[in-house]
C-alpha positions as CSV (number, residue, x, y, z in Angstrom):
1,X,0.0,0.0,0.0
2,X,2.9,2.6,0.9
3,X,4.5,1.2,-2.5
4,X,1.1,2.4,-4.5
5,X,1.0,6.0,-2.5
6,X,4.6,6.3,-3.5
7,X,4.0,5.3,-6.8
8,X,1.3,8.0,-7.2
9,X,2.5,10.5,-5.8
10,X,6.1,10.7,-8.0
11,X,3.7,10.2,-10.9
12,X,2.1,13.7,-9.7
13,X,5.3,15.2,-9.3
14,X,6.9,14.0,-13.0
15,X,3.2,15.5,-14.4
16,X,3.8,18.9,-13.0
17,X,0.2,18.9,-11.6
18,X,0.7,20.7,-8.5
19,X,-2.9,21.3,-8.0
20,X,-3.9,17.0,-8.4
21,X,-0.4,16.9,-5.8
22,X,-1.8,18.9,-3.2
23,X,-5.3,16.8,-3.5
24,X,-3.7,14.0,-3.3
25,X,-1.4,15.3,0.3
26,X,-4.4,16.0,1.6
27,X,-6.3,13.0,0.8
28,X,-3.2,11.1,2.2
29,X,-3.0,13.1,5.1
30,X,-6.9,12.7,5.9
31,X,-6.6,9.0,5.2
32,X,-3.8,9.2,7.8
33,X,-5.8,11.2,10.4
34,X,-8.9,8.5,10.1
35,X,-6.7,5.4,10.0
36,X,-5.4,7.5,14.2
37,X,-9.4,7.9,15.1
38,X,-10.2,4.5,14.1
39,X,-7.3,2.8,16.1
40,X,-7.8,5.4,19.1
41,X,-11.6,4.7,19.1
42,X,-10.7,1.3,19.3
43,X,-8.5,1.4,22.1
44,X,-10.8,3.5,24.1
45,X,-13.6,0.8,23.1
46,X,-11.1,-2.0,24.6
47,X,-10.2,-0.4,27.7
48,X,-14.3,0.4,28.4
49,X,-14.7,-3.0,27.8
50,X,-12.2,-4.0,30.3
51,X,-13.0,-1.5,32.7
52,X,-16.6,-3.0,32.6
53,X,-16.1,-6.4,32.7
54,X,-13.6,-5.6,35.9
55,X,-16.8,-3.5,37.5
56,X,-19.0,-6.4,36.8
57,X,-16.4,-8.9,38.2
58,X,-15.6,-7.1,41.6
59,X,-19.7,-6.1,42.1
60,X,-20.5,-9.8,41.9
61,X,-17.9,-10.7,44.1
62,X,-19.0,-7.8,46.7
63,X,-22.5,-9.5,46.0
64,X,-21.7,-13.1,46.9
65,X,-20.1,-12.0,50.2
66,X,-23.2,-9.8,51.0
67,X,-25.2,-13.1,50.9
68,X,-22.8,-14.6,52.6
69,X,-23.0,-12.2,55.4
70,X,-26.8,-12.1,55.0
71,X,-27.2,-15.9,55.5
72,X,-24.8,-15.8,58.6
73,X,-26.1,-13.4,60.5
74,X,-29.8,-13.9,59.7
75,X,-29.9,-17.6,59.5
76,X,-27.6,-18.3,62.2
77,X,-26.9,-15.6,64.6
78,X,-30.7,-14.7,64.8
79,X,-32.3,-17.4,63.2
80,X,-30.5,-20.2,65.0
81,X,-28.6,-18.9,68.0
82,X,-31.3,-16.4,68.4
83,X,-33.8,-19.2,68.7
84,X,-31.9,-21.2,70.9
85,X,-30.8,-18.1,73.3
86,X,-35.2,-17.4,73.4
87,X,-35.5,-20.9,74.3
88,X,-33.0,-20.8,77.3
89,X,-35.0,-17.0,78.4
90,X,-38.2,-18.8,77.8
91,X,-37.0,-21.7,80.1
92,X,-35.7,-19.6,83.3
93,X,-38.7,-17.3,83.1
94,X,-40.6,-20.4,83.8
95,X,-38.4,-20.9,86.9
96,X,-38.3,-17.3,87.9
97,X,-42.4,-18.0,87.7
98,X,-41.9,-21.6,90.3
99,X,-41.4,-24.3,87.9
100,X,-38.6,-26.5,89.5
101,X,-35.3,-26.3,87.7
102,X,-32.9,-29.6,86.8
103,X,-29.2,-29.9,86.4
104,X,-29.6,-31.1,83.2
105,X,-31.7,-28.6,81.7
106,X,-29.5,-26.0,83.5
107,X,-26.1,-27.3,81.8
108,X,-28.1,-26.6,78.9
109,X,-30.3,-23.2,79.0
110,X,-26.7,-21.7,81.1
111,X,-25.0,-22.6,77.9
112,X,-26.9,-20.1,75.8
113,X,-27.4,-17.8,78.5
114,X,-23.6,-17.0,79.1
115,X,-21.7,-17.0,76.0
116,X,-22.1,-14.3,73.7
117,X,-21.5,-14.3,69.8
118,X,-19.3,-13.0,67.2
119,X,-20.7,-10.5,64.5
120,X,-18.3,-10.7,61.3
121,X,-18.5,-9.8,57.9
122,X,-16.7,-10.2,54.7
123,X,-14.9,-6.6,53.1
124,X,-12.6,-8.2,51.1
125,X,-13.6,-7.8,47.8
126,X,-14.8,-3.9,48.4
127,X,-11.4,-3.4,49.9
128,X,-9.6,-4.8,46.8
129,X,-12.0,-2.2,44.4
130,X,-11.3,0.2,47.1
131,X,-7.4,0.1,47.0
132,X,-7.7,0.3,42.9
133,X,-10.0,3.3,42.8
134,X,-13.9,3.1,44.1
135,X,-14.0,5.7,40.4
136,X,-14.4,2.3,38.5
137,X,-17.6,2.2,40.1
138,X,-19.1,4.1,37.7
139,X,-22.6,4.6,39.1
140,X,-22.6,7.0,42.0
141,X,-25.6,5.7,43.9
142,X,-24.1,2.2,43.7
143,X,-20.4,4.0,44.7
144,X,-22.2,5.8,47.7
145,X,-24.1,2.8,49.0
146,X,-20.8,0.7,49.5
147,X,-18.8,3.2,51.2
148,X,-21.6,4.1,53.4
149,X,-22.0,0.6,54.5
150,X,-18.2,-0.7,54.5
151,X,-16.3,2.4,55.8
152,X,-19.1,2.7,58.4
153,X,-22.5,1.2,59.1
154,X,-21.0,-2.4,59.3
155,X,-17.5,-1.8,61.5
156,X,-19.8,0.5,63.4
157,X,-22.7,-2.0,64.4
158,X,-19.4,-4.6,64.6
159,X,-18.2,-2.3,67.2
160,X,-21.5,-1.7,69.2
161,X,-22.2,-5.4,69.4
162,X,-18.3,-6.1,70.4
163,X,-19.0,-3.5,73.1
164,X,-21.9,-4.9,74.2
165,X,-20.9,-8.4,74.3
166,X,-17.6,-6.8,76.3
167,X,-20.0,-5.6,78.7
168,X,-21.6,-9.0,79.3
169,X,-19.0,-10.6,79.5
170,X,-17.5,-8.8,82.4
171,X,-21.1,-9.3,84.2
172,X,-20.5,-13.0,83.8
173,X,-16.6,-13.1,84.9
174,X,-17.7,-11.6,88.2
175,X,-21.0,-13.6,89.1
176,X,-20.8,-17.0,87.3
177,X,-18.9,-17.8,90.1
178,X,-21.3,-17.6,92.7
179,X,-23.6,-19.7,90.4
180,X,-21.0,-22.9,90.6
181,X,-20.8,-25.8,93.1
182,X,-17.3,-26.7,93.6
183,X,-15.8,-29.2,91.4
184,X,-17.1,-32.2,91.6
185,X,-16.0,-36.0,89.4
186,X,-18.5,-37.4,87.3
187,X,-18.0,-40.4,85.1
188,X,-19.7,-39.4,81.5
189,X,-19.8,-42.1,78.8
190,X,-17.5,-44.2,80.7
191,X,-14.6,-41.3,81.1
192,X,-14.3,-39.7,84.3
193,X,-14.6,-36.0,84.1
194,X,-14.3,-32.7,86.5
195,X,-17.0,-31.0,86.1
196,X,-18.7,-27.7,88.3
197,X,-22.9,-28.2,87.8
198,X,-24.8,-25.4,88.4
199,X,-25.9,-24.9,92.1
200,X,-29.7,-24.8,92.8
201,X,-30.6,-21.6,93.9
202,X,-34.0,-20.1,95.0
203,X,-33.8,-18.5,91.0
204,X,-36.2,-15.5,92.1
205,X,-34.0,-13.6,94.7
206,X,-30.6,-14.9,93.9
207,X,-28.9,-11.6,93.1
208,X,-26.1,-12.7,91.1
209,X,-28.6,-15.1,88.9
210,X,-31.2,-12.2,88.2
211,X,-28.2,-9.7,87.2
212,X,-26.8,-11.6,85.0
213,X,-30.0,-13.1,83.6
214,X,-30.9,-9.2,82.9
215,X,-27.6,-8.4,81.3
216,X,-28.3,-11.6,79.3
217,X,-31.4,-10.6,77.7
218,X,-30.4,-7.2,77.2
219,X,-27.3,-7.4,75.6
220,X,-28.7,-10.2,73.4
221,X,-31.6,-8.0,71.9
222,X,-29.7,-5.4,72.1
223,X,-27.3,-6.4,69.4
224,X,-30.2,-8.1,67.4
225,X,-31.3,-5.1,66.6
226,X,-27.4,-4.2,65.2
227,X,-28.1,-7.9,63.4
228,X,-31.0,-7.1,61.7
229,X,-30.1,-3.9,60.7
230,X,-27.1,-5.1,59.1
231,X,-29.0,-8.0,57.2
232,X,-31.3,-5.5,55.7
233,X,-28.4,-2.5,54.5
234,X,-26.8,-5.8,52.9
235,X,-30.3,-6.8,51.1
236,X,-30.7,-3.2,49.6
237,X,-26.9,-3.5,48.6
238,X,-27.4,-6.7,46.8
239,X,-30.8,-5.5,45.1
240,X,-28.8,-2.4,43.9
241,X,-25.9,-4.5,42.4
242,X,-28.6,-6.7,40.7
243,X,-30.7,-4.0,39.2
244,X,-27.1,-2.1,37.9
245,X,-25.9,-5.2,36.2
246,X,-29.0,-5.8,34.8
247,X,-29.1,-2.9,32.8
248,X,-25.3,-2.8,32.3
249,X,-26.0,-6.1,30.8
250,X,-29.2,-4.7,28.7
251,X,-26.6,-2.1,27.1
């Protein structure tokens, strides 16, 4: 092809035309010019495309961790720990009403009385977009919605419930131990084991019992509510994600 142009354009110049030579620079140079658009148009093409599919590929992996989150914390710290923790309350407000209380079901209900949970969710994936630039999020509702609830909501209802919990927890280091008999052997499935059962205490003026059954309760439906509001920021998050790929994908 540079051959042929060459070709033509000595031609031009043996002719003496310098009126065809000038058309024909400027036709070469325009032909020049379009062949730069084209090739630039097509780069900048390439890198939307890339910069798209990289959006799409990081917002469906900030999705799948949402529902990871979502199916933790409302499936098993409410839905299943939650359960069994209202269980153990509805048990000892039987007893705190004079229904007569047994070690067995005390090892039990005490178990889900005194240990508190852990609230934890998965930022990995908006950290990674968030170290690269949270500009290649190119929606700025979507953008907003993800800072708002990883660079706050979330570590801030992570660190209510931790608190919380902390506060509990101190409640039962200094009472549990008035609750204990001393340590007793007990053989369990043929293995001897120490173990400290629970004592049997007159459950409705026991001080130690009814404070820490209190701070129980509380703390527990206290960070439920932290729970549940988390579950349902991550819900809107996912629907967002959903309904911008789906008319990214519509384009």
């Amino acid at each position: 092809m540079i051959t042929l142009f060459r070709r033509i354009r000595e031609k031009l110049i043996a002719s003496g035309s310098v009126t065809k030579y000038l058309l024909y620079a400027i036709g070469e140079i325009l032909l020049v010019v379009i062949g730069i658009l084209i090739a630039l148009q097509v780069n900048n093409w390439n890198e939307n495309r890339k910069a798209s599919d990289y959006e799409q590929k990081v917002l469906m992996e900030i999705k799948n961790a949402a529902q990871s989150d979502i199916d933790n914390i409302h499936n098993y710290l409410v839905g299943y720990r939650g359960a069994q923790r209202k269980q153990s309350y509805t048990y000892f407000d039987r007893v705190l009403k004079g229904e007569t209380a047994h070690e067995d079901s005390l090892i039990e209900h005490y178990g889900w009385l005194l240990y508190s949970d852990t609230f934890q969710y998965n930022s990995g994936p908006y950290e990674s977009i968030k170290s690269s630039g949270l500009d290649k999020i190119s929606n700025d509702s979507l953008r907003g919605k993800l800072a708002n609830i990883y660079d706050f909501t979330l570590p801030r209802n992570k660190e209510l419930i931790d608190w919380r919990y902390g506060r509990f927890e101190k409640t039962v280091e200094e009472h549990l131990p008035a609750l204990l008999e001393d340590p007793r052997t007990v053989i369990i499935d043929g293995e001897v084991r120490i173990r400290r059962p629970y004592k049997m205490i007159d459950f409705t003026s026991n001080e130690h019992f009814l404070f820490v059954y209190g701070e129980a309760k509380s703390a527990y439906y206290w960070n439920e509510e932290r729970y549940i509001s988390s579950v349902n920021l991550l819900r809107e998050l996912v629907s967002l994600i959903d309904l911008y790929l789906q008319i990214e994908g519509d384009q």
